[in-house]
C-alpha positions in Angstrom: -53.4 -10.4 -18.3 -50.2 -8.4 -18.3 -48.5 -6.3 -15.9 -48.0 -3.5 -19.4 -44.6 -3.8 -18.9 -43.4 -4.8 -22.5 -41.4 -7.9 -22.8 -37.7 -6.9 -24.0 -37.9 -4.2 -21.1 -38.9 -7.6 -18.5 -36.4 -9.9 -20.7 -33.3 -7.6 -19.8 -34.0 -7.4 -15.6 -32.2 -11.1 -15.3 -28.8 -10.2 -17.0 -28.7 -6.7 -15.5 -29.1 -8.3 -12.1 -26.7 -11.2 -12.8 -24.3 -8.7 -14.0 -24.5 -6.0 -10.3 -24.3 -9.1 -8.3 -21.4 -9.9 -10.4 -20.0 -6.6 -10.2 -20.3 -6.5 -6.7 -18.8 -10.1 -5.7 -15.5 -9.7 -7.6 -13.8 -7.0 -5.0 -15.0 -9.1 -2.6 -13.6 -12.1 -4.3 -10.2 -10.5 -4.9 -10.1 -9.7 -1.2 -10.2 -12.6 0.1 -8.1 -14.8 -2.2 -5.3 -12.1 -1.9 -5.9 -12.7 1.7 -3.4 -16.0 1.2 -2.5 -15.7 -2.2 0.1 -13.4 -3.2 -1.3 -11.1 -5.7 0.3 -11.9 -9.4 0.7 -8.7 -10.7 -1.1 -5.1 -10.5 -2.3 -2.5 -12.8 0.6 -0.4 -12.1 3.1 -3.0 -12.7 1.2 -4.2 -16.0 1.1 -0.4 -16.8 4.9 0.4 -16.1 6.1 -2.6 -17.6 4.1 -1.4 -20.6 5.6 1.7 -20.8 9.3 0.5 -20.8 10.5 0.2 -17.7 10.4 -3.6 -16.7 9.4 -5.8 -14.1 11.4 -7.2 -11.5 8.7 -8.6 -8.8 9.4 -11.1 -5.7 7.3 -12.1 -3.8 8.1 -12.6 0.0 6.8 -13.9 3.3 6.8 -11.3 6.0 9.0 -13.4 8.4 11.9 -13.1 5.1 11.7 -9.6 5.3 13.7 -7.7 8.2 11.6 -6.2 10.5 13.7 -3.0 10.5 12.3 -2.2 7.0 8.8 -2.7 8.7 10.0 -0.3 11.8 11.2 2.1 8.7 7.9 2.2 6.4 5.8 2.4 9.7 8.4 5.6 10.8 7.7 7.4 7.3 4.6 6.3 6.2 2.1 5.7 9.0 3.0 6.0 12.4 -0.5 5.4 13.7 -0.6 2.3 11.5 -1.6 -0.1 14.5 -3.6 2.2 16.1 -6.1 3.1 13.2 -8.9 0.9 11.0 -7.2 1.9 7.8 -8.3 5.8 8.2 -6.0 7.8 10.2 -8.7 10.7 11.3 -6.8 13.1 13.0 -4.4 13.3 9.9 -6.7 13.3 8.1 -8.4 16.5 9.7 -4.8 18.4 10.0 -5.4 18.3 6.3 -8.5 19.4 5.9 -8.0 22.0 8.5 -4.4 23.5 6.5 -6.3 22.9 3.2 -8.8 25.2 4.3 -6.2 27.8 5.4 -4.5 27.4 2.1 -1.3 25.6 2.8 -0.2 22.8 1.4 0.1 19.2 3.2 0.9 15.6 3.2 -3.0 14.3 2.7 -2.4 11.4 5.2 -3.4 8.7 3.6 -2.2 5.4 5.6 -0.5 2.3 4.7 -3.5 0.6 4.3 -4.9 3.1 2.1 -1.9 2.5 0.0 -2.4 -1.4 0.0 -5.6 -1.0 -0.9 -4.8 1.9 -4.3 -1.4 -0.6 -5.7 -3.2 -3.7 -5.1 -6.6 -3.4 -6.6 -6.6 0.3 -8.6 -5.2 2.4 -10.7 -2.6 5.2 -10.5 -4.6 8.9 -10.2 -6.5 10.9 -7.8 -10.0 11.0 -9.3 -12.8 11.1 -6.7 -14.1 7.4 -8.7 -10.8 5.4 -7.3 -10.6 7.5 -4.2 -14.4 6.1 -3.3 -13.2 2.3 -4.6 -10.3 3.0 -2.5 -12.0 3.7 1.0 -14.3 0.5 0.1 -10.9 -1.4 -0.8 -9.4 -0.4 2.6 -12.5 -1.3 4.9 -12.4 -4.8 3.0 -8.8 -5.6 3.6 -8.7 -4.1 7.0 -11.6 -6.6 8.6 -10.7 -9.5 6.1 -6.5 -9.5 6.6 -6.0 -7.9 9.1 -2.7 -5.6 9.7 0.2 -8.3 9.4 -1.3 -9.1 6.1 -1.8 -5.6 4.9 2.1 -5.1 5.8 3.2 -8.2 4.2 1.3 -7.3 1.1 2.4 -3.7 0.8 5.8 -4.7 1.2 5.6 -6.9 -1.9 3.8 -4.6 -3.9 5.2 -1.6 -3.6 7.2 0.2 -6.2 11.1 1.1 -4.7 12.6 2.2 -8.3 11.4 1.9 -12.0 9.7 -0.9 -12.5 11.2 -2.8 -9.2 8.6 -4.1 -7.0 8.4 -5.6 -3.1 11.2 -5.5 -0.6 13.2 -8.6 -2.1 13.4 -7.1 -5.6 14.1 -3.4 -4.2 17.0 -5.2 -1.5 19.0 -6.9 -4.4 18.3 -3.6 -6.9 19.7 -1.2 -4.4 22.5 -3.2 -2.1 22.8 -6.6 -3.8 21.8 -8.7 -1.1 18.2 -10.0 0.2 14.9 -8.1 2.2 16.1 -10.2 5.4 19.5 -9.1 5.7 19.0 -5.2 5.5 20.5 -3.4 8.1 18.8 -0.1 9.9 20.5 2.3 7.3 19.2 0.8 3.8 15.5 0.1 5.7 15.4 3.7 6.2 17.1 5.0 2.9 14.6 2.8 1.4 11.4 4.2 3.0 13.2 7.7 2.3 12.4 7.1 -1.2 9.0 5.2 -1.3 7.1 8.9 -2.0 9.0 9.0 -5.1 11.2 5.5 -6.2 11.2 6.9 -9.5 12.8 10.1 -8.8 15.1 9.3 -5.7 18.2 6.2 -5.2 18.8 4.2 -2.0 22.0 3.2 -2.5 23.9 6.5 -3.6 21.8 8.9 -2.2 21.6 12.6 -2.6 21.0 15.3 0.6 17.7 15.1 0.7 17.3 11.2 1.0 20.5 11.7 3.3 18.2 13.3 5.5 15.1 12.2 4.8 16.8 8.8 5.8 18.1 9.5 8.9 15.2 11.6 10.1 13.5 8.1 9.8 16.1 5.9 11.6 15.7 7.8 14.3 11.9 7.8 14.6 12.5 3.7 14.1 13.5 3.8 17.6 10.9 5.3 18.7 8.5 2.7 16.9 10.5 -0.5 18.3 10.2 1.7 22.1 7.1 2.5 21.6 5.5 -0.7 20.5 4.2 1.2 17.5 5.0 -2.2 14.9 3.6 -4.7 17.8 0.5 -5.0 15.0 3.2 -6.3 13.2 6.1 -8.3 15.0 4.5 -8.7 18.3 5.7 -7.6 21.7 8.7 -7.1 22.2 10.6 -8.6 25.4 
């Protein structure tokens, strides 16, 4: 007796299987060994460096990097950063909300939301990487935690033309290390993180002018605040 199901249709169930549980395991996989292993390169790096424009990547612990520049990217990027699970809703919604009405807005998406898109995915802002990125984010939020996620995104971002991570963006822009950066080049170098391509922290033009002190003086309002305590603990 058979079941009528013919045989090459039966033979191919195994490797299809073995291949969604595969699938499936390597995020997780890559989750959790970037959870203590620096990651060795991303797809934008490997793309960038492809196209011309180099790669100058060091890797740093968080407790080598100056926790003004933490104070600065929380300022600019994601002031809710300790407050949310990766998602910040209400910015979210203020999006939706002036989308609707036809005005154009920052689409709020959140450090971690960031960690998650230059870590693991690929430049763009198709709806396929935007789902892999929400999955990415959960992931990394309940694996790392939000020290990690700050450490990593510090190393991984991209501060000029094929210069990656605090450390390599420190010595690009003011010749000395991530630890040793004063208040002013922690926000001039937030200022540019929307657009390191476009924009220079160390000779700066109006708009980073402003854009950078606008940010200083939010960073006192994250250090009063205890906005970065996710990140550098109470403060006495």
């Amino acid at each position: 007796m058979t079941d009528g199901t013919p045989k090459k249709t039966r033979g191919w169930g195994r490797p299809i299987l073995i291949a969604f549980v595969v699938f499936a395991l390597l995020p997780i996989g890559g989750v959790l060994s970037h959870a203590v292993a620096p990651p060795l390169t991303t797809l934008l790096m490997v793309g960038r460096a492809v196209g011309g424009s180099g790669l100058d990547y060091r890797w740093r612990s968080l407790d080598d990097i100056s926790p003004r520049l933490v104070d600065a990217v929380i300022a600019s990027e994601d002031a809710r950063f300790c407050e949310h699970r990766g998602f910040d809703m209400k910015a979210i919604r203020k999006a939706l909300e002036s989308n609707a009405e036809g005005r154009k807005v920052k689409g709020g998406s959140t450090i971690s939301q960031q960690t998650a898109k230059n870590v693991f995915l690929w430049p763009g802002r198709d709806w396929i990487r935007k789902g892999l990125e929400a999955g990415y984010t959960v992931m990394i939020e309940t694996v790392w935690g939000k020290r990690r996620i700050m450490e990593v995104y510090l190393n991984v971002a991209e501060w000029a033309p094929g210069v990656y991570g605090a450390e390599a963006a420190a010595h690009h822009w003011f010749g000395k290390g991530a630890a040793d950066l004063t208040a002013a080049e922690a926000a001039r170098l937030a200022a540019i993180l929307p657009s390191p391509r476009r924009y220079q922290a160390a000779d700066p033009g109006p708009y980073v002018r402003r854009r950078a002190s606008r940010v200083q003086a939010a960073m006192g309002t994250v250090r009063n605040q205890g906005l970065d305590a996710c990140v550098v603990g109470s403060r006495s």
